[in-house]
C-alpha positions in Angstrom: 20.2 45.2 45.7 18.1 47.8 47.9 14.5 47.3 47.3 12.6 50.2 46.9 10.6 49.8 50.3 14.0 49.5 51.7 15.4 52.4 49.8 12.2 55.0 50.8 12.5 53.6 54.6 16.4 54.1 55.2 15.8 57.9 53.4 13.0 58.6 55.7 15.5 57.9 58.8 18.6 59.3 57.3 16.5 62.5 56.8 15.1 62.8 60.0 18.0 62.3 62.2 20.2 65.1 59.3 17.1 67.5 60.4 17.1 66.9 64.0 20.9 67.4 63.6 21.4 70.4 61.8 19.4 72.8 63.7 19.0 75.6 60.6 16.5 73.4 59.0 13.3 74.5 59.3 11.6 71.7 57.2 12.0 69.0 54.8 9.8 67.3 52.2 10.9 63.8 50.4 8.9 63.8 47.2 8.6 60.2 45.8 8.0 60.5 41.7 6.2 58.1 39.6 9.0 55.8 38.9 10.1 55.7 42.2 12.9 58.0 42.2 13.2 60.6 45.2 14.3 64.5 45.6 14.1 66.5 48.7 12.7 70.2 49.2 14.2 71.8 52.3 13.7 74.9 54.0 16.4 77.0 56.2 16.3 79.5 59.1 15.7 82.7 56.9 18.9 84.2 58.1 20.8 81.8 56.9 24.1 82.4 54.7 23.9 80.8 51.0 27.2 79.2 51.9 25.7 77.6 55.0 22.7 76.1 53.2 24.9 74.6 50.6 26.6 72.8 52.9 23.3 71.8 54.1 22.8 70.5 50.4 25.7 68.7 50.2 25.1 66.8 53.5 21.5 66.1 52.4 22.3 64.9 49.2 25.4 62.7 51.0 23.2 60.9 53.0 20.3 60.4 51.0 22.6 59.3 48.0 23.8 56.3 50.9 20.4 55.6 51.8 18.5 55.7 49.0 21.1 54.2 46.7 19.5 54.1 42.7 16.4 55.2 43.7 18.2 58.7 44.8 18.3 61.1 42.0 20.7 63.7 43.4 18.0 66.5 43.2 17.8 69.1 46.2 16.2 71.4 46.3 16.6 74.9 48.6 13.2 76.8 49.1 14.9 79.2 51.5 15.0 82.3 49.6 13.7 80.7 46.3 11.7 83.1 43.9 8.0 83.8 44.6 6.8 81.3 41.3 9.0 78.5 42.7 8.3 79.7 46.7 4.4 78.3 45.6 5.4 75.1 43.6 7.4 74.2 47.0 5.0 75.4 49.8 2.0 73.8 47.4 4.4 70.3 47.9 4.8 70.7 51.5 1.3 70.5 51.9 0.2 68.1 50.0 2.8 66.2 51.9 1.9 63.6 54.9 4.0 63.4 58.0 6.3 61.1 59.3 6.3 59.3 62.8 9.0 60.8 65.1 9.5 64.2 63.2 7.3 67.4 62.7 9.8 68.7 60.8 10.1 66.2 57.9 7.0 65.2 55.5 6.6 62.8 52.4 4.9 62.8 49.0 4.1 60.4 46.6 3.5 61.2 43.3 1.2 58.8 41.9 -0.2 57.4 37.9 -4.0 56.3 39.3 -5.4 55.1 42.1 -5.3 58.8 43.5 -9.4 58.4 45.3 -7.1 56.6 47.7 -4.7 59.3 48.4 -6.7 62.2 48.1 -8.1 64.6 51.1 -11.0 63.2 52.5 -14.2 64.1 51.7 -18.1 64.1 52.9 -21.6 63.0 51.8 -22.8 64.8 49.2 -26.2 65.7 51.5 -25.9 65.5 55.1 -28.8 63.6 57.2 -30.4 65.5 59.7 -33.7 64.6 62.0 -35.7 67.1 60.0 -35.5 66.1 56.6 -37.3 62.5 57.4 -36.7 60.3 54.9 -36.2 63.2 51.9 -32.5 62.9 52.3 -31.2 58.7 51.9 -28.3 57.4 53.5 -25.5 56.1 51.2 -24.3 53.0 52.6 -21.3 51.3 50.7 -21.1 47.5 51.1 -17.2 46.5 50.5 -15.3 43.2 51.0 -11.4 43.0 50.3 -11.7 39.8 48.7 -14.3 38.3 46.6 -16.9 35.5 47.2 -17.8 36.2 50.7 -21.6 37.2 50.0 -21.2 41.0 50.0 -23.7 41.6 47.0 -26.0 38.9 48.4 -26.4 40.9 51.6 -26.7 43.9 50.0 -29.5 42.2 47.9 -31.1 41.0 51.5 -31.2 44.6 52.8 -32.5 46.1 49.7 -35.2 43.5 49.3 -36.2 43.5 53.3 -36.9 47.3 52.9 -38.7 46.9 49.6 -41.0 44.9 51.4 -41.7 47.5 54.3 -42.9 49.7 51.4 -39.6 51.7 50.6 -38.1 52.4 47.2 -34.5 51.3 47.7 -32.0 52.6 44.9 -29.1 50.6 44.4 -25.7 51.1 42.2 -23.6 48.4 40.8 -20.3 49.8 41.3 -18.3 46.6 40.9 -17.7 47.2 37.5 -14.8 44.7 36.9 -17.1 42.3 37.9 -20.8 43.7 37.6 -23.2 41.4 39.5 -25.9 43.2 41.6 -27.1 44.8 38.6 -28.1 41.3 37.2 -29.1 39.6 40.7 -31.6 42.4 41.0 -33.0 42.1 37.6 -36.5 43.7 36.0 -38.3 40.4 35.6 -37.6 36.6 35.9 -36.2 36.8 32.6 -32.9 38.8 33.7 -33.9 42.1 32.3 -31.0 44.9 32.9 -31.3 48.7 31.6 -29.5 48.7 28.3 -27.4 51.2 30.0 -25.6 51.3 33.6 -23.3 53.1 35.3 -20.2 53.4 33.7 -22.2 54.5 30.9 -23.2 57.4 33.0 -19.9 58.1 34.2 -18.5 59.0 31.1 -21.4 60.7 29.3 -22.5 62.5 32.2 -19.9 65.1 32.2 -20.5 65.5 28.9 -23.7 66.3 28.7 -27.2 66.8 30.9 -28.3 62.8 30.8 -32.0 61.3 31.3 -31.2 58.8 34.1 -34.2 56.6 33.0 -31.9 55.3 30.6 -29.3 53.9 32.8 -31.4 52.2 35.5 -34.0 49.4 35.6 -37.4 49.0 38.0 -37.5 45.9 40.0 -41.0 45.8 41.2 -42.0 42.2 41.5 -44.4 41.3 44.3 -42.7 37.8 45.5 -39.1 40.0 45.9 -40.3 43.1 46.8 -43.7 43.5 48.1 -44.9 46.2 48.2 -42.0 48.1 47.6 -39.5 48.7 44.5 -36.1 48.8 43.9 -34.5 50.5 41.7 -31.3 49.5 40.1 -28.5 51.0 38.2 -26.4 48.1 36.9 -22.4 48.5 35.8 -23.4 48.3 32.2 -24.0 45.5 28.9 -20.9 43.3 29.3 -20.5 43.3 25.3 -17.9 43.9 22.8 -17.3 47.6 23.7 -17.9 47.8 27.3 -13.7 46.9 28.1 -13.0 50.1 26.3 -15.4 52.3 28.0 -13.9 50.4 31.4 -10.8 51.7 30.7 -11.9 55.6 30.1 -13.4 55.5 33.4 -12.3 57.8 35.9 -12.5 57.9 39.9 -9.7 60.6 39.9 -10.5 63.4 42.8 -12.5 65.9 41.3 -10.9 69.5 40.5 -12.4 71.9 43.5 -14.3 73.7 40.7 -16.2 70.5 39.8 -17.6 67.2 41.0 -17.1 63.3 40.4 -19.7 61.9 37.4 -20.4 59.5 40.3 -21.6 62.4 42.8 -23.9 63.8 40.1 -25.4 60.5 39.7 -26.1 60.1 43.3 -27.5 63.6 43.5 -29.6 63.0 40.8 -30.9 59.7 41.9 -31.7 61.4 45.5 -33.9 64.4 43.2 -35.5 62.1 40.7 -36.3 59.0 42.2 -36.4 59.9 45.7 -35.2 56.6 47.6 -35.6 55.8 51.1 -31.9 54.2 50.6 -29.0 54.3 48.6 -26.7 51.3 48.1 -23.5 51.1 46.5 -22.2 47.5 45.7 -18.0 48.6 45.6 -15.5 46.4 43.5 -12.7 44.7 45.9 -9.5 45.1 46.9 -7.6 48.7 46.1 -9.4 49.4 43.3 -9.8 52.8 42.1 -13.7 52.4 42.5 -13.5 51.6 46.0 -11.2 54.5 46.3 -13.8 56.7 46.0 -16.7 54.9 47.8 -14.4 54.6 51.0 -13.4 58.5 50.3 -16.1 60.0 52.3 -19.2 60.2 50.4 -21.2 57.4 52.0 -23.1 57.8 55.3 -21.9 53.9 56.0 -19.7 51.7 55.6 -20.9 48.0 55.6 -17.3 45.9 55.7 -17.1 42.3 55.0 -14.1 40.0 56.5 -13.5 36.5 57.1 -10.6 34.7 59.8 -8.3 35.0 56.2 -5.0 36.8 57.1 -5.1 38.1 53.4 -8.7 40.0 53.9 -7.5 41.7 56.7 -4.6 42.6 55.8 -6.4 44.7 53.1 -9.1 45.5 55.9 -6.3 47.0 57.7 -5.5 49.5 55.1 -9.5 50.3 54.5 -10.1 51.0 58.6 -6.7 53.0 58.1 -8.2 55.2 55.2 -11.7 55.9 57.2 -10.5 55.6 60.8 -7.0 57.4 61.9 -6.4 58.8 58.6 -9.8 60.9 59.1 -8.8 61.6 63.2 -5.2 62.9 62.0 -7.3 65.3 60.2 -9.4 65.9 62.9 -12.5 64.6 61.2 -14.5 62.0 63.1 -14.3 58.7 61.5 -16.6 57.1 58.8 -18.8 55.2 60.3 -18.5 51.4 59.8 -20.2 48.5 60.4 -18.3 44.9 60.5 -19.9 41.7 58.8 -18.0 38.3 59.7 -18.9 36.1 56.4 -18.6 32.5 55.5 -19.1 31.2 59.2 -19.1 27.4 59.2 -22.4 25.9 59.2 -21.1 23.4 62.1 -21.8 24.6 65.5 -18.0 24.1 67.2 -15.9 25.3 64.6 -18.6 28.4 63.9 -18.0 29.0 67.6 -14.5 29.2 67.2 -14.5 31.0 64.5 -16.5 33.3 66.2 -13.7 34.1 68.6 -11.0 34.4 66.3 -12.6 36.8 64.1 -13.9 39.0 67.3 -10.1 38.9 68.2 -8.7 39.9 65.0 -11.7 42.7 64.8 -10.8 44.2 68.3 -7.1 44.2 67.6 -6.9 45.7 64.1 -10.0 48.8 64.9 -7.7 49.3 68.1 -5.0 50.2 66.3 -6.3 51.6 62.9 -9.7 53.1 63.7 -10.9 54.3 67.2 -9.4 57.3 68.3 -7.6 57.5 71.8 -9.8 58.2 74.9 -9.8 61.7 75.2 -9.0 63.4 79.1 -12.7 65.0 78.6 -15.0 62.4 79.6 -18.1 64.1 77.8 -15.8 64.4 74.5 -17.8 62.3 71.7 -16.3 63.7 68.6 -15.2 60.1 67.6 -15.7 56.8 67.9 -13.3 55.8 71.3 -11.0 53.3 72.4 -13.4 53.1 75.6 -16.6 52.5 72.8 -15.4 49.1 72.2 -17.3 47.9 74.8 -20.9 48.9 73.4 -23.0 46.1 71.3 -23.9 48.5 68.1 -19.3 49.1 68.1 -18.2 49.2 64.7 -15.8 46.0 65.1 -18.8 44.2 67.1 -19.1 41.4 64.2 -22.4 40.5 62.8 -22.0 37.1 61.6 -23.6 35.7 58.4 -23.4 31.6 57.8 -22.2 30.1 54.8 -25.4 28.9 53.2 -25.2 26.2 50.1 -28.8 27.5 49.0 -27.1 30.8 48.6 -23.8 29.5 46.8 -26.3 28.6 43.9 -29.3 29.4 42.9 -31.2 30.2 39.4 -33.6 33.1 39.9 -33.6 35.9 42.7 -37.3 34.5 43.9 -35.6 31.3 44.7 -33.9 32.5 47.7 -36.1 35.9 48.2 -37.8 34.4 51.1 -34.8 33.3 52.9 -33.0 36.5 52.4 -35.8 38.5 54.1 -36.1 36.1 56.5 -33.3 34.4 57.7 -32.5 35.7 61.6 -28.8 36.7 60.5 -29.3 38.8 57.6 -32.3 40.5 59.8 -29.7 41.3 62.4 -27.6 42.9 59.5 -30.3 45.0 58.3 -31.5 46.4 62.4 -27.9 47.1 62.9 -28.0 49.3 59.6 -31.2 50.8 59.9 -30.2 51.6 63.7 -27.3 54.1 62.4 -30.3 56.1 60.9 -32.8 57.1 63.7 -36.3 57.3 62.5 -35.7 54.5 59.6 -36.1 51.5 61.6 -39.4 50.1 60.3 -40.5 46.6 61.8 
């Protein structure tokens, strides 16, 4: 039996050498359906005879019937000299289609049920930050980790709480909403208080109707956590008998070009009514459909969280993929990223080693799936380099963060408040953060 990896790869090559073949093909497009199943679009010299191009058809369908084996369905389909209606369904395919290493004549699609935020063109901030707006305009920065349980929200929780105590309002979204946690860490008093309401309340009445966001977020302004500062904190939601169903109405699909994502509105609306000094987004794990759209292109950072585990980066891999040469094959300069190396042993040796191995990993995988080749123009600085690896502030220089037992359990927020906005590591974190944002680097 051909799998269906196997079935997609051996069309891809069958294709390419029948189009480098055949020299009245213009194009191709290999259109991947939701269950799997594959038909071709293909394009001929304009002069072509019909005869000619079914001949053509015949020969595609011949080879991709071999290759693809079940997962072939026999359709092809000629957009030579097709009418004008079916000339746009075609050309409308062709460009939504991606290309394929080793042909510029042959492009796939993938049709897809969810997890489109991961798929779909790449986007920008909602605001962009510029020297003249001060501290009107707050960076979004989206703290993310592949796997679970490797401190993400806790470090999130450091930074917020380290700038609450310079005297900034720090806003800060719990967008792990399969596993909502920030919302609660970052509670209203010692007794746990959340808002009633969270975000993926928001989400889905939001579009609905205009919303008073003072319902969906709660005031953290507690002198031993925050100083003199606040934050302010939208949790996921009240994990209680219906929250499961509103879960599953949730949407992170790509917004039609006439409107914008419930989730843009809220941070909009957060940025006019509360007026932070920062923006954090606590993102779910893995592929989610969440994290789709937080490592999409509307956050002004990335904050990424790995260990030495081969399974975190392989998932890493994908992520630097989506916001490194993904956005350069575009022509848009990457998202910017910074890399957190989590759980480091406590014990000095095997912390040193793991030191190495994770800087080794880093340098390798950003090499290949994020910087951009040096350019011939030595003054070019569009993107982040192959030749920028060498610089301290890089985006795969690590910035490593212990495994702390006082950290792995604790009661109340104020029991580890201190430490957060003290400890020498999470300090580095939050200078290498506040350094992306000149002018925000309070002391």
């Amino acid at each position: 039996m051909k799998h269906l990896d196997e079935a997609r790869r051996d069309s891809e090559v069958a294709l390419k050498a029948l189009v480098s073949e055949i020299v009245t093909i213009e194009k191709a497009a290999l259109i991947d359906d939701l269950f799997g199943k594959m038909r071709l679009i293909f394009w001929a010299r304009p002069e072509s005879p019909e005869a000619v191009r079914q001949e053509i058809r015949q020969k595609l369908d011949a080879a991709l019937k071999t290759a693809g084996e079940a997962f072939w369905t026999g359709d092809v389909w000629d957009a030579t000299k097709a009418e004008s209606a079916d000339r746009i369904v075609y050309e409308k395919a062709w460009a939504e289609s991606r290309g394929v290493s080793g042909s510029e004549k042959v492009r796939t699609a993938d049709r897809r049920r969810n997890r489109g935020a991961w798929f779909g063109s790449l986007s920008e901030p909602p605001w962009v930050l510029r020297p003249e707006d001060g501290e009107q305009a707050p960076p979004i920065v989206v703290f993310y980790s592949f796997k679970g349980g490797v401190g993400r929200s806790t470090s999130l929780a450091a930074f917020a709480l380290q700038r609450a105590r310079l005297g900034e309002r720090v806003a800060v979204v719990d967008l792990d909403l399969d596993a909502p946690g920030v919302g609660s860490l970052i509670a209203a008093d010692e007794k746990g208080t959340i808002a009633r309401w969270g975000g993926l309340d928001y989400l889905l009445e939001r579009p609905v109707e205009s919303v008073e966001l003072s319902d969906y977020y709660h005031a953290c302004r507690r002198r031993e956590i925050t100083g003199s500062g606040e934050i302010l904190v939208v949790p996921a939601g009240t994990l209680d008998d219906l929250y499961l169903s509103k879960l599953a109405r949730a949407d992170f699909e790509p917004a039609s070009p006439q409107g914008k994502q419930a989730l843009i509105l809220m941070l909009e609306q957060l940025r006019a009514e509360l007026k932070p000094h920062w923006l954090l987004l606590d993102a779910r794990t893995g592929l989610s459909e969440p994290s789709g759209a937080l490592l999409g292109g509307m956050a002004h950072l990335h904050v990424l969280f790995g260990t030495t585990s081969r399974q975190a980066w392989q998932g890493l891999r994908l992520v630097l993929g989506r916001i490194g040469a993904d956005r350069v094959h575009e022509n848009k300069a990457q998202l910017d990223c910074l890399l957190v190396q989590s759980m480091v042993p406590e014990d000095s040796k095997a912390a040193a080693t793991s030191k190495a191995i994770f800087s080794d990993i880093a340098r390798d995988a950003f090499s290949e799936c994020y910087y951009a080749p040096d350019p011939t123009d030595t003054e070019e600085e569009r993107f982040w380099y192959v030749r920028d690896m060498e610089a301290s502030d890089a985006p795969h220089a690590p910035i490593p963060i212990s495994y702390q037992p006082k950290l792995a359990h604790f009661d109340k927020l104020e029991d580890v408040a201190d430490h957060l906005a003290q400890s020498p590591e999470y300090l580095m974190l939050a200078e290498r953060i506040a350094a992306r944002f000149p002018g925000r680097t309070k002391q």
